[in-house]
C-alpha positions in Angstrom: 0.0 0.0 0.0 1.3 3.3 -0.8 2.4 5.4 2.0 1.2 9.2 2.3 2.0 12.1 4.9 -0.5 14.4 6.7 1.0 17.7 5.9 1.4 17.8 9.9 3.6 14.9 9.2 5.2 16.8 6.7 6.2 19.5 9.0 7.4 17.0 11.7 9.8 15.3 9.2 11.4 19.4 8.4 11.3 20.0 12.2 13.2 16.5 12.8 15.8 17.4 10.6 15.4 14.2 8.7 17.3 13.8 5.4 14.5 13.5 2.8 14.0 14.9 -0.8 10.5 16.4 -1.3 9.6 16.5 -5.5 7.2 18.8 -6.5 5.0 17.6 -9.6 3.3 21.1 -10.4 3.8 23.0 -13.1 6.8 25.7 -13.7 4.7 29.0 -12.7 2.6 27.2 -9.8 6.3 25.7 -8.1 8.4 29.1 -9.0 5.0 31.0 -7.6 5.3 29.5 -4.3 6.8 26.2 -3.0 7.6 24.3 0.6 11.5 24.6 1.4 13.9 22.8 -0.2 11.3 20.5 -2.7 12.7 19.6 -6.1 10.7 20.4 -8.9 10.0 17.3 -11.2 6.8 18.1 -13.2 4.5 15.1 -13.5 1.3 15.0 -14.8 -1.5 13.0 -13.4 -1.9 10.4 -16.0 1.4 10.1 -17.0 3.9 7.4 -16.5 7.7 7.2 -15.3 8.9 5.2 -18.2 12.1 6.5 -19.1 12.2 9.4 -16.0 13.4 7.2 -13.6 17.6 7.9 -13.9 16.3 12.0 -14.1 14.5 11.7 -10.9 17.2 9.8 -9.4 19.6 12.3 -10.1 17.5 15.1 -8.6 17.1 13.1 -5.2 20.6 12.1 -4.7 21.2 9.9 -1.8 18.1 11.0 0.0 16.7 7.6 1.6 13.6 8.9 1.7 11.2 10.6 -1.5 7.8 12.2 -0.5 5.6 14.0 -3.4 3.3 17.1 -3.3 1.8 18.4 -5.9 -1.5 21.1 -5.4 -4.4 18.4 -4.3 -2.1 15.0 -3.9 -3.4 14.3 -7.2 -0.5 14.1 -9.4 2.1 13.6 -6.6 0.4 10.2 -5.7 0.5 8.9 -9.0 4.3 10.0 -9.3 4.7 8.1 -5.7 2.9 5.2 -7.1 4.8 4.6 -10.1 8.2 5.0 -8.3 7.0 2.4 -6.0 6.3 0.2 -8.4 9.8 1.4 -10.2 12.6 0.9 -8.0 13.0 0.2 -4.1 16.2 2.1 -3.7 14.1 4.9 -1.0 10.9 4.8 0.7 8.4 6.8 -0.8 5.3 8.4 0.4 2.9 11.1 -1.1 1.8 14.1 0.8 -1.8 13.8 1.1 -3.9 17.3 0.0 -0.4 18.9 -1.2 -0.1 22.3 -1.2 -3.7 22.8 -0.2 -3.0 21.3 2.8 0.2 22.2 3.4 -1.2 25.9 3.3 -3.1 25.1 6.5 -0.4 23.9 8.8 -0.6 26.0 12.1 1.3 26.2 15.5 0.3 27.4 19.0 2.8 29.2 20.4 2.9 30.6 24.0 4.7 34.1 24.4 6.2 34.5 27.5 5.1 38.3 28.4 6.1 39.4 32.2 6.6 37.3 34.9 4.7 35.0 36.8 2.1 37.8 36.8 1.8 38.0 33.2 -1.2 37.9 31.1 -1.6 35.1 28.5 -0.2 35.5 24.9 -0.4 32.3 22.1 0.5 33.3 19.1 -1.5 31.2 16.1 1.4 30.6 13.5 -0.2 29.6 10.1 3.2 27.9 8.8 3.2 28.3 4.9 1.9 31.8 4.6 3.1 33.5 7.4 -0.1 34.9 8.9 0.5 35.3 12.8 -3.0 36.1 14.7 -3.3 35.7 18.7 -5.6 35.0 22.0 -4.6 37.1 24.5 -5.8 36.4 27.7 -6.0 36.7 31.9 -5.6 33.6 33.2 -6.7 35.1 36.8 -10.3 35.9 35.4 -10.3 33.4 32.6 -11.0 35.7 29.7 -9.7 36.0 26.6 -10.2 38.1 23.4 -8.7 36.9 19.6 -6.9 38.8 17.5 -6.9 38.6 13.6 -8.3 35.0 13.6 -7.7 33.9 10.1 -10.4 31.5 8.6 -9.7 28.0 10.4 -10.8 29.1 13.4 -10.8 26.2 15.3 -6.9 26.7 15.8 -7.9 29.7 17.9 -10.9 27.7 19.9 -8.4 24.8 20.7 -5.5 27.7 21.9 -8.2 29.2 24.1 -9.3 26.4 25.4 -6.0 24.5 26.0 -5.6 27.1 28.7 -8.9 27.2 30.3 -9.5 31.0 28.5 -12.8 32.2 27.4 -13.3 33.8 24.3 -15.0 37.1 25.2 -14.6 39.0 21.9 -13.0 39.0 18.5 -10.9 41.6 16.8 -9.4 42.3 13.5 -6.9 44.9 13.4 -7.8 45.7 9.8 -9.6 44.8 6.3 -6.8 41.9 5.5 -5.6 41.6 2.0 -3.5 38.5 2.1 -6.1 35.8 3.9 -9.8 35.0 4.5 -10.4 36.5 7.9 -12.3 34.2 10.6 -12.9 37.1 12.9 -16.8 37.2 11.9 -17.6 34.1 11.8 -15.7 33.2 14.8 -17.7 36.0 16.3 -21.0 34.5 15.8 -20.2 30.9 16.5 -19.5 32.3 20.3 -21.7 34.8 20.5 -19.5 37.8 21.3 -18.4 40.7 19.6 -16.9 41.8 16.4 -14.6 44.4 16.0 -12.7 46.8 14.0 -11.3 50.0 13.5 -13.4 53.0 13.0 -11.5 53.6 9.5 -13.7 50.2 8.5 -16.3 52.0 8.0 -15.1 54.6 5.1 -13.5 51.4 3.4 -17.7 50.5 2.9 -17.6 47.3 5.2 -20.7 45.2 5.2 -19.8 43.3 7.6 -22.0 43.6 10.8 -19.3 45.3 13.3 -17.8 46.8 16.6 -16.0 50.4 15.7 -13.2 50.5 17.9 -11.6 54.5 17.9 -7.9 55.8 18.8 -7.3 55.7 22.3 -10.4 53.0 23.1 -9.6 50.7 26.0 -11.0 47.2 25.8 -11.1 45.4 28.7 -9.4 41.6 28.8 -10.9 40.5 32.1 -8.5 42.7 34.1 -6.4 43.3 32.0 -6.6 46.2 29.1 -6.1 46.5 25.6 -5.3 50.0 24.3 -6.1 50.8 20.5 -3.8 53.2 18.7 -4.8 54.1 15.6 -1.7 53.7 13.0 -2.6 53.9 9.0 -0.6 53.6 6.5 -0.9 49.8 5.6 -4.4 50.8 5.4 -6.6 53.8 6.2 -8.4 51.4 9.2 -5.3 49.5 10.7 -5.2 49.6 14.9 -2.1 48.7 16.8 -3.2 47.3 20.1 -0.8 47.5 23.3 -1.8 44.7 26.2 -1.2 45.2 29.2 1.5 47.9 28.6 3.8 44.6 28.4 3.1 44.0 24.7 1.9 45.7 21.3 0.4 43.9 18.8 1.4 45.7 15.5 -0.5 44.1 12.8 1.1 45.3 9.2 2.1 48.1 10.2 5.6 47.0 11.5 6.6 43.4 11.5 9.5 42.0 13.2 12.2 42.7 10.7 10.6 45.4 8.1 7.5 47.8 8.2 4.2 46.9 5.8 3.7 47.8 2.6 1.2 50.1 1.5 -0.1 50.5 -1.9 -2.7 47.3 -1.5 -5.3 49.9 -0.2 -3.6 53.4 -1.4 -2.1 52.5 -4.9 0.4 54.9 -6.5 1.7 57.7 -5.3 3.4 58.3 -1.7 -0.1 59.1 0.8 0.6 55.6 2.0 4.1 55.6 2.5 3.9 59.0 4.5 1.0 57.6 6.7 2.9 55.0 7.5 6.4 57.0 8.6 4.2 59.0 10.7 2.3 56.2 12.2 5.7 54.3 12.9 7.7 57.8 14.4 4.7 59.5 16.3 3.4 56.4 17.3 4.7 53.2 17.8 8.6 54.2 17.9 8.5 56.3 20.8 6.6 53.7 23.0 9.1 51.9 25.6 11.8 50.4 24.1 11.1 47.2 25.9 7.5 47.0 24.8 7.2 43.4 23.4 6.4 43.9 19.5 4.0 41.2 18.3 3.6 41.9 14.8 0.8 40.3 12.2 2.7 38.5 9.5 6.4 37.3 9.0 7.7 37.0 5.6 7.5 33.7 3.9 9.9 33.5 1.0 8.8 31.4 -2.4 11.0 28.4 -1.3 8.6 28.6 1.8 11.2 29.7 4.6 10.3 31.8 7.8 12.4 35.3 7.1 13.0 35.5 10.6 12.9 33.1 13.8 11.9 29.3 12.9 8.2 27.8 12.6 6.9 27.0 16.1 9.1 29.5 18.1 8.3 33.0 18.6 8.0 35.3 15.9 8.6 38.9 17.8 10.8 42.1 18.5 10.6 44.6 20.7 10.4 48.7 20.0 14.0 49.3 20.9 15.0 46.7 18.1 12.8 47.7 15.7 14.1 51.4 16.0 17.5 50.1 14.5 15.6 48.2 11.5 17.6 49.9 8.3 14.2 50.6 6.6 13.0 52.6 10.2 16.8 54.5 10.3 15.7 56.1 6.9 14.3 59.8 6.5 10.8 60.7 5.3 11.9 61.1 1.6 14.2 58.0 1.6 11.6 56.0 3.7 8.9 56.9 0.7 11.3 55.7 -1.6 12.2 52.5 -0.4 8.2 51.6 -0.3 7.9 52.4 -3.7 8.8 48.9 -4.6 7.7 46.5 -2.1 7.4 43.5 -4.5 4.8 41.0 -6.1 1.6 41.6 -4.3 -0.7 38.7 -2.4 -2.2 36.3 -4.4 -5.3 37.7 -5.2 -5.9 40.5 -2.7 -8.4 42.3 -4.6 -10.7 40.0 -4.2 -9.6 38.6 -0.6 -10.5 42.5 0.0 -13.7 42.1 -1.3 -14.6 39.2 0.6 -13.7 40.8 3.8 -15.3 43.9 3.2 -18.4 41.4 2.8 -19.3 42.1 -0.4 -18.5 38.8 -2.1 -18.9 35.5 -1.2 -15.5 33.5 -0.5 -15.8 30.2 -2.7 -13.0 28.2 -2.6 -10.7 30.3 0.0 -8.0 27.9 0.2 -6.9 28.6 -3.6 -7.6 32.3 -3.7 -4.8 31.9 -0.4 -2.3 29.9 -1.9 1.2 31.5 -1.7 3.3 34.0 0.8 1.6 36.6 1.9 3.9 39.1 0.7 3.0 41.8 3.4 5.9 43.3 3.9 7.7 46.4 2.2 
């Protein structure tokens, strides 16, 4: 019987460190697109046969004992897996099961130590191929806990609530996300608590039903408090969120090793840009510089690797760090500059807008997210 991987599994074999050659069957531009680290691209289709293939593959794989496929459904990628299994017996092969589609939806839970013994609850919600970072923040003492930019597989956010006896008491997103489905909604009405989002929403024509949440609005975390600062530039709406002056969650606006891009929502032309080096100097810059910085994406390259930190550890900064960032060192002019090019755009962010504005309807939302999220500037 032919063996296949969980794309769990597949992560556990990267974590492990185990010696393995992952061949990718899709086609040029879906591979060069967007691809999990170090796979091999051997384009397979899914009726075709080995035949004569067999010495190329070989020669891709090297002495790897052990070949697992992915293609974007497991489709092609089992049939590869099949026919080298009925091929040659030199490695052990297995076929990722889902591919891509499922490797897209590969999260970790991971606690953030904030303060001492004292300290409130932080998990941050690592969605491993794409790079989206949401979080439950919590007070253990009271047992509340609110979410923060909960993409759609909500369950991951349930389960990190619950694992530590938290209550979901409300449900934020920082802003109108262009690289991912948001969850905040629906995750809202499955518990029955609030939705929220910026003021700025509003102007962007959200139909989505919704909280407004203002500059300077304090929500409460049972005891704890959650202060909004209002800091545009990645878009018009976008909040920054300090808790419990230990931490700030930064969204897009500033992630752990580069600010956000900004054109998504302002297009050409430097409004954006400026926003954005105000938001960053007036704002967020002068806070403390020990302020943990928890920020909303880290960049995923197209071979699949984490920019910064590893998958499963924590992805943060803090403000004195981030103040020594080269892109943060810059002037106003040169800052502009540099954000005049931030690079291919999400995957189909238009429409991903669209869909969280609630004005279209998602259909398959696992394809429209396929890729980085390319959030950065």
């Amino acid at each position: 019987m032919l063996e296949t991987l969980t794309a769990r599994e597949l992560a556990a074999l990267y974590d492990a460190d185990e010696k393995f050659a992952l061949v990718d069957t899709r086609p040029a531009g879906s591979y060069d697109a967007w691809h999990a680290p170090g796979a091999i691209h051997f384009p397979f289709e899914p009726t075709e046969e080995l035949d004569g293939r067999l010495t190329e593959l070989r020669e891709l794989v090297g002495d790897a004992p052990k070949v697992v496929t992915i293609c974007g459904k497991g489709i092609s990628s089992g049939t590869l897996a099949a026919e080298l299994v009925r091929a040659t017996d030199a490695f052990d092969v297995a076929a990722v099961e889902g591919g891509m589609r499922a490797w897209s939806r590969v999260y970790h839970r991971v606690p953030i130590e904030v303060g001492g013994d004292d300290g409130p609850v932080v998990v941050q919600i690592q969605r491993r191929a794409k790079g989206c970072l949401g979080y439950v923040l919590g007070d253990p003492d009271v047992g509340s806990a609110v979410v923060v930019d909960a993409t759609a597989d909500v369950e991951q956010f349930v389960l990190a609530a619950g694992e530590r006896g938290l209550r979901i008491d409300g449900v934020l997103d920082t802003h109108v996300h262009a690289d991912h489905v948001s969850g905040g909604r629906e995750l809202a009405d499955r518990l029955g608590v609030p939705y929220y989002l910026g003021e700025g929403a509003v102007d962007r024509d959200v139909t989505v039903p919704f909280e407004p949440l203002a500059d300077g609005d304090v929500l409460p975390v049972g005891d704890r408090e959650l202060r909004v600062i209002h800091t545009p530039g990645h878009t018009s709406d976008i909040l920054s969120l300090v808790f419990d002056d230990r931490a700030v969650l930064t969204a897009d606006t500033l992630h752990a090793e580069a600010p956000g891009r900004t054109e998504l929502e302002f297009g050409e032309g430097d409004r954006g840009a400026r926003l954005l080096y105000a938001s960053l100097h007036e704002r967020l810059l002068p806070l403390a510089a020990d302020l943990l910085v928890l920020p909303g994406h880290v960049g995923v390259s197209t071979d699949g690797r984490f920019d910064t930190a590893t998958p499963g550890e924590p992805i943060t900064t803090t403000i004195g760090a981030a103040r020594e960032l080269p892109a943060l060192e810059l002037g106003e002019a040169a800052f502009v500059d540099r954000l005049a090019d931030a690079g291919a755009t999400p995957a189909n962010y238009e429409r991903i807008i669209e869909i969280n504005r609630g004005v279209v309807e998602p259909g398959d939302r696992v394809e429209l997210e396929l890729g980085p999220n390319n959030c950065s500037a």
